[in-house]
C-alpha positions, 0 to 999 in steps of 0.5 A: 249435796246436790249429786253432780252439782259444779261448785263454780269454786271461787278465787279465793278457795282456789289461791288457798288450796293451791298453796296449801297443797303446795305447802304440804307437797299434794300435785294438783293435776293439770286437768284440774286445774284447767277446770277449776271454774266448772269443777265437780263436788266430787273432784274438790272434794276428793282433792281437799280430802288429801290435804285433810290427810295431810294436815298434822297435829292441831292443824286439823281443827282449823283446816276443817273449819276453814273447809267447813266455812266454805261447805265441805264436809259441813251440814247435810240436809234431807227434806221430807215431805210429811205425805207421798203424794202432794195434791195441788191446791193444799196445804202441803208440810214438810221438814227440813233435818240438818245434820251438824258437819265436823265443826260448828257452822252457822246457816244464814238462810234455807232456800226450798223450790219447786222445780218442773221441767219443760221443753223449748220448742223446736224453733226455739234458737238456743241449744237448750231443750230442756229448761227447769224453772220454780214454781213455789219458793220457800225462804227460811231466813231465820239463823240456824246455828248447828254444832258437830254432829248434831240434827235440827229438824225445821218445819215448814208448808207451802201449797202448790198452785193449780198451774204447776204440772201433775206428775204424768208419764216422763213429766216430772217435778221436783224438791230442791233444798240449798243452804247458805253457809257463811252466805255462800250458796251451797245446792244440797238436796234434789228430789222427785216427788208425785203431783196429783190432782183428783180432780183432774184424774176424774177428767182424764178417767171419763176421757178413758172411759169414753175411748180416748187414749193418750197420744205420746205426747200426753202431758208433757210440758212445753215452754209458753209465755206467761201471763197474770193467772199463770206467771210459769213458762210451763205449759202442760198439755194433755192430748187424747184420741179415739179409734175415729181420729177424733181428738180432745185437747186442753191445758192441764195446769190451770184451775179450770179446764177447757177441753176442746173437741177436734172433728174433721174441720169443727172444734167444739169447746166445753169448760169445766169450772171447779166450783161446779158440780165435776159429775155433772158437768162431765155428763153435759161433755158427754153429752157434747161427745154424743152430739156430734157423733163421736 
């Protein structure tokens, strides 16, 4: 379950547990059911768990499916990817384990997403700052059938483009698994989980090298617009200096980099390509960086 995710219950699980709890005399408190649209799993969960309890007799393996149809106390999921540190541009394998609820339950689609977080610029006019978009997503809509207490492990793979962010600093990317039971959707599962790119690491290590340190705001993603090679809203900018206040800036989430050097009033741009040698190319940026006094 998706810690801390509303369930946004519908009309119809709502009528049915006010009249059951009703029935078997159960108070709903009045701040429940105020908020009975932006409810917290938690609550309904702590709410239907008193109607469980005071189910008798052979009513309970009905009122458990009926829980289970709408996703309480039904399957849990852990996804886990079969590496710790997940480089951009590879293949990436992973499993999905479903762990089988109190009833039988049949599982229309498993839905997976990679998910970076960015920031709205300040100028921005909405009241949200930080926006959370997928990069990748992963539909597994074969049926799963998935008894009491019983595990099935899934797998699947996926590779993750160059223009999702690497895990930098606060920059964070993470693992999203949801289930559709009875085709409702139900979030399930989030974790974080390491962005690298050796590639880039080489880039930023030679910067270091050279005497450029990150600025505060190194890495972060900001939002942009998108365009063909990059249809995400995330940009992710890496912002460096040295003790003279000369700075180097460039994109970080895109197969190649084009660095940009800023010396009082010139700018001076170097591109580095991926299908040429990194060394080399590293030393002609030097060799820029030494050109102009820097």
């Amino acid at each position: 379950m998706l810690k801390g995710a509303k369930v946004g219950i519908n009309k119809i699980v709502w009528f049915f547990t006010k009249e059951y709890c009703s029935i078997v005399n159960i108070r709903i408190e009045k701040s429940v059911q105020k908020k009975r649209s932006s409810l917290f799993w938690s609550e309904f969960e702590q709410l239907l768990e008193k109607v469980t309890k005071s189910v008798k007799g052979g009513e309970v393996i009905m009122f458990e499916k009926i829980l289970s149809s709408i996703g309480i106390g039904s399957a849990k999921v852990n996804t886990v990817l079969l590496k710790k540190d997940i480089e951009r541009g590879k293949v990436t394998k992973g499993e999905v384990h479903i762990f089988g609820g109190k009833s039988e339950q049949k599982i229309s689609k498993i839905y997976i997403h990679v998910d970076s977080e960015f920031h709205k610029s300040d100028d921005d006019m909405t009241e949200f700052r930080n926006i959370t978009e997928p990069i990748v997503e992963i539909e597994i809509t074969d049926v799963v059938t998935v008894s009491p207490h019983e595990e099935k492990i899934i797998p699947f793979s996926f590779i993750l483009p160059y223009y999702t962010p690497i895990t930098f600093g606060k920059q964070k990317v993470t693992l999203q698994t949801e289930l559709d039971i009875n085709f409702i959707n139900h979030p399930v599962e989030t974790n974080d989980f390491n962005v690298t790119d050796q590639w880039l690491n080489e880039i930023l290590s030679y910067l270091n090298m050279c005497g450029y340190t990150h600025t505060n705001i190194s890495g972060v993603c900001r939002h942009k617009t998108t365009v063909d090679s990059t249809p995400t809203h995330c940009l992710q900018t890496f912002n460096l200096v040295n003790d003279k206040g000369m700075k180097v800036y460039f994109v970080g989430n895109e197969k190649d980099i084009h660095i940009y050097v800023y010396n009082k009033d010139r700018v001076l741009h170097h591109p580095i390509y991926r299908d040429r040698d990194l060394q080399e190319q590293l030393q002609e940026v030097g060799q820029l960086l030494k050109a102009d006094g820097i």
